[in-house]
N, C-alpha and C positions, 0 to 999 in steps of 0.2 A: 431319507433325503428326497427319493423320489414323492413320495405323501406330500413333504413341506413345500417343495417346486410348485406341485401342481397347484396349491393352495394360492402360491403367489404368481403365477403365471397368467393369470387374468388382468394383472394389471398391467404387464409387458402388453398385450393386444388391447389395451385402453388407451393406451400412451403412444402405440402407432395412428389410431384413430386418430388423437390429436395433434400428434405433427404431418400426418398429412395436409387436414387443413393451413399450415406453415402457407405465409407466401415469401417464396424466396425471390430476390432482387439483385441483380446485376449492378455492380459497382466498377467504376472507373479509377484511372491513376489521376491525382489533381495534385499537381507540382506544387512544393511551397514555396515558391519564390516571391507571392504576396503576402505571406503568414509566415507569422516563425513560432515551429512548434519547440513548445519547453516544456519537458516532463522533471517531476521530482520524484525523490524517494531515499527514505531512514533507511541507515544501514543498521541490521542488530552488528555490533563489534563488542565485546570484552574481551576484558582483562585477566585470567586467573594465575595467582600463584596462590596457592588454597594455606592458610584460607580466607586470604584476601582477596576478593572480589571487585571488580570495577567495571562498568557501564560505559560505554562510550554512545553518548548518542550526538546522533550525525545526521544529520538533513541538509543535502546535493542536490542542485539541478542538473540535468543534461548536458549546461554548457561549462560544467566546473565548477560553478558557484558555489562557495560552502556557507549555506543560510545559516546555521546553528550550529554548534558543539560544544559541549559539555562533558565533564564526564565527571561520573559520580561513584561512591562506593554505596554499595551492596545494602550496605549496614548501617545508611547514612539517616538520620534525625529526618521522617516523612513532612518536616517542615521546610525543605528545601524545595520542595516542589512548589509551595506557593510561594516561596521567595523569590523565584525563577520568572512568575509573572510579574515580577517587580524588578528583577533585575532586565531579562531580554527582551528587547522593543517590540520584535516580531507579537508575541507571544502578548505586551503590553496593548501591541492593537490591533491583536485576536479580540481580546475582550471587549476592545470598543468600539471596535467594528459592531462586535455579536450583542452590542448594549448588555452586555450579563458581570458577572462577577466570577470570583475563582468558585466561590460556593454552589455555584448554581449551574457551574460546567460540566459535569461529570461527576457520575455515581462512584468511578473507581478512584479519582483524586485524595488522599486524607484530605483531613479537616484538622480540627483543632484536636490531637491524642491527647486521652487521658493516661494518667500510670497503668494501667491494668489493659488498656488497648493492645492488640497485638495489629501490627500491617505489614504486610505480604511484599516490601518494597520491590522485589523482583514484579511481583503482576501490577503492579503502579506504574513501574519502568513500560512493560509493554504496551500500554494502553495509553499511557502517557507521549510514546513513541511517537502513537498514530495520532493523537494530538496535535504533535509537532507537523506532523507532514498538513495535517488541514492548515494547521495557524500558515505554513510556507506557502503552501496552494494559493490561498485569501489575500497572501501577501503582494504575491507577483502578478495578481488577477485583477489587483489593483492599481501596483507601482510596475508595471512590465518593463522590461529593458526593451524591448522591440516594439512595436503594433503595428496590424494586430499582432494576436498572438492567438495562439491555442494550447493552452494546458491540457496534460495530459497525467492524467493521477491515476499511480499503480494501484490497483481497487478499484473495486465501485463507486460510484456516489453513496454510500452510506457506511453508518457506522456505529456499534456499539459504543464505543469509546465516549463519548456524547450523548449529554439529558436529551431529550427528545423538543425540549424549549431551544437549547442550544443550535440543532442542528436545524429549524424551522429558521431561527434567522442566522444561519452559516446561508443557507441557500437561497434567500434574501440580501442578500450581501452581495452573492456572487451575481445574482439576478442584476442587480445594481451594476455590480462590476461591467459585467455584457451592455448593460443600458449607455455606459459613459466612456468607458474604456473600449469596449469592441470587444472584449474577451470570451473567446469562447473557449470550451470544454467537455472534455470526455473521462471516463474509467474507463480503464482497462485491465478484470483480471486475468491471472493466471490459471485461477479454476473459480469454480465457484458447484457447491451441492446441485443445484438449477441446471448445471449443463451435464453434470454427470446423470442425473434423472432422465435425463432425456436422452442421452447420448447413445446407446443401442437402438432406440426405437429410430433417431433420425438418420444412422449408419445403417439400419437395415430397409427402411424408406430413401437412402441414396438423396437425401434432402440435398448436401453441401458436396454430393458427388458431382462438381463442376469444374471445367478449364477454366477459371476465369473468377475474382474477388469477388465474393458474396455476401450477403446477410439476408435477415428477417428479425420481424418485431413479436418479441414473446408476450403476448397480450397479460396482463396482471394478473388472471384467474389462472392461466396455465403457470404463472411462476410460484402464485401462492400454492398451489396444489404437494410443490417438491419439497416445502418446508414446514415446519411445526407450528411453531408459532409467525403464523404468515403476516398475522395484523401488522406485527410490533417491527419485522425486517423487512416485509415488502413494500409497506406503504408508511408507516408513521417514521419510519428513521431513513427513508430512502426520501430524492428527487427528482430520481431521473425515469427513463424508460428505459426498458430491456434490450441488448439485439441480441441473437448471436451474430455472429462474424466471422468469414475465413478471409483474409488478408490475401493470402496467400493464391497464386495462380494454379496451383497441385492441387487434383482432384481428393490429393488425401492429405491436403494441406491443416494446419493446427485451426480449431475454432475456438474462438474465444468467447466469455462475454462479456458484453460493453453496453455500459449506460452513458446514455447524452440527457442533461437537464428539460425537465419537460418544456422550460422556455425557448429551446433549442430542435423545438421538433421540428420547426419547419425547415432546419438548416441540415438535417441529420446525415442524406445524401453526401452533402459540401463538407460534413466535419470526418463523415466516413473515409472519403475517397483521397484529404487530404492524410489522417491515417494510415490509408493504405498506401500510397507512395512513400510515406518515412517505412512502411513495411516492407514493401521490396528492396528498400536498402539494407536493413537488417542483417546482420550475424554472431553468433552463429544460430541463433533464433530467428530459423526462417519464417517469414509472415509475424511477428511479432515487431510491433514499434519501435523503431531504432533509437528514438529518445530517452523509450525507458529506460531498456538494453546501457544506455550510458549512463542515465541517474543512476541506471543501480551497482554498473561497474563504478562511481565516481560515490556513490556515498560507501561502499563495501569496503574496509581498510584492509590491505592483502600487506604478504609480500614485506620489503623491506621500511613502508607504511608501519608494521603492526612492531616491525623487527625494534625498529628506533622509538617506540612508545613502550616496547617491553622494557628494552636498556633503562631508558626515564624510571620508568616504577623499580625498576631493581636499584636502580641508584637513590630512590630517597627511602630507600626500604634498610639499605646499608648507611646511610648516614644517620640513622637511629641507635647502632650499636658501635662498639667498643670494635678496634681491630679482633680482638681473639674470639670475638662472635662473629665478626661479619666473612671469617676462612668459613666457620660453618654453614654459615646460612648460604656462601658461595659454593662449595663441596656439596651441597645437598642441591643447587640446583643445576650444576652439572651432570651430579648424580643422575638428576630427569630427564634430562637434556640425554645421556646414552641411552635410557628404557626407552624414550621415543625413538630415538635414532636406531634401535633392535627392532623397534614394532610393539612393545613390553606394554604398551600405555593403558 
């Protein structure tokens, strides 16, 4: 163990050299009482009674709003997926916004199956998800209920999910959006590889050891350094710039990272500071965005939510059988219903 250390410990004192140079910057509280910030965000929600499976997908703004929902099974014909941009409007002008087609959106979308195709519909489901949060994002960036406004999207600006054509003019859109609408916007994750790489080196350099909301800008060679394939997620599928950020007034408050659109860089202080004010309202995620904190309490289905859409599925699940099979299929999930109620599960 000590041999393998040594070997990699040179790169630990390369990576403080680099955050030293960091310049760290003082941020303010800027009220939104001229801006109304709206974040969104897909709740993952299923369904299981095995081995029936069902999807719920849900896309919530902060203020309640339920943009989308569907829900699918598991096991459902991978041509639902592009029925979907036929049937929901949102999603109808995504694509026309993005000038593209279903074909041309995404590598993980099916296409047209042949008999002998197999498709992963659960990793279609995911990717699909994050789909939906862009097509919502583009949505209200455009038709906002308020202005201005400032979105605020859980993640980065970038994404797998999206050909590399698709997301060049997602972010020409948005650019648009900002030019006519006033719309501005930020990412905001939760972690991201980038901030773990650096994160001993900048806690042992005392970078974000401050009283008082902070950031810095991670210039593009220091981000591509944390990642493999740097070309393909730092620059070709991304549009924004880097910061880190601690919201928060605690010296050992949460640091995040956040991307703001590079057409947005001269406003980055303004879109920061607003930020941090929905951030000190925050809980129980202190220094964290209280808008998302509620997209994601409000697309999450908990609780007697989840109770009343289970009762649903159990009820068209019994009206398929015969009384003398539906005691069974109830006795058996009662049956489950006590192993949880034990711990059994």
């Amino acid at each position: 163990m000590k041999k393998a250390i040594d070997v990699e410990f040179p790169k630990l004192a390369h990576l403080r050299k680099l955050v030293k140079k960091l310049e760290i910057k003082e941020l303010g509280y800027r009220e939104c009482f001229s801006i109304a910030p709206v974040a969104t965000d897909g709740g993952e929600n299923r369904l299981i009674f095995e081995p029936l499976n069902l999807e719920i997908l849900r896309v919530v703004d902060s203020e309640g709003i339920e943009r989308i929902q569907k829900i699918i099974p598991v096991s459902t014909d991978p041509e639902v997926f592009s029925k979907m941009f036929e049937e929901i409007e949102v999603l109808k002008r995504f694509l026309k916004r993005l000038n593209t087609n279903y074909e041309n959106l995404s590598y993980f979308l099916p296409t047209k199956k042949e008999d002998d195709d197999y498709v992963n519909v659960r990793n279609v489901i995911r990717n699909f998800r994050d789909i939906l949060e862009w097509a919502v994002l583009l949505d209200i960036a455009w038709e906002p209920e308020k202005t201005p406004i400032l979105l605020l999207r859980d993640g980065l600006l970038r994404s797998i999910s999206l050909k590399d054509s698709a997301m060049k003019s997602l972010a020409i859109s948005l650019k648009h959006a900002y030019q006519e609408k006033g719309t501005l916007l930020i990412g905001v994750a939760k972690r991201a590889k980038v901030l773990n790489y650096y994160s001993i080196a900048m806690g042992l350099e005392n970078k974000f050891n401050r009283s008082y909301p902070c950031y810095c800008e991670l210039p593009k060679e220091l981000e591509e350094e944390s990642y493999r394939h740097a070309s393909s997620w730092v620059r070709r599928r991304s549009f924004g710039d880097l910061y880190f950020v601690k919201f928060s007034e605690n010296r050992e408050g949460l640091i995040l990272p956040v991307e703001i659109p590079s057409w947005l860089r001269d406003k980055q202080r303004e879109i920061l500071e607003y930020a941090a004010w929905t951030a000190s309202l925050s809980f129980p995620v202190i220094g964290y965005p209280s808008p998302l904190i509620k997209a994601h309490e409000n697309a999450v289905l908990t609780g007697i939510e989840m109770e009343y859409l289970a009762s649903l599925m159990k009820t068209k699940i019994l009206e398929l059988y015969d009384e003398s099979e539906q005691e069974k299929i109830l006795s058996n999930i009662w049956f489950k219903k006590a192993l949880m109620k034990e711990g059994m599960e």
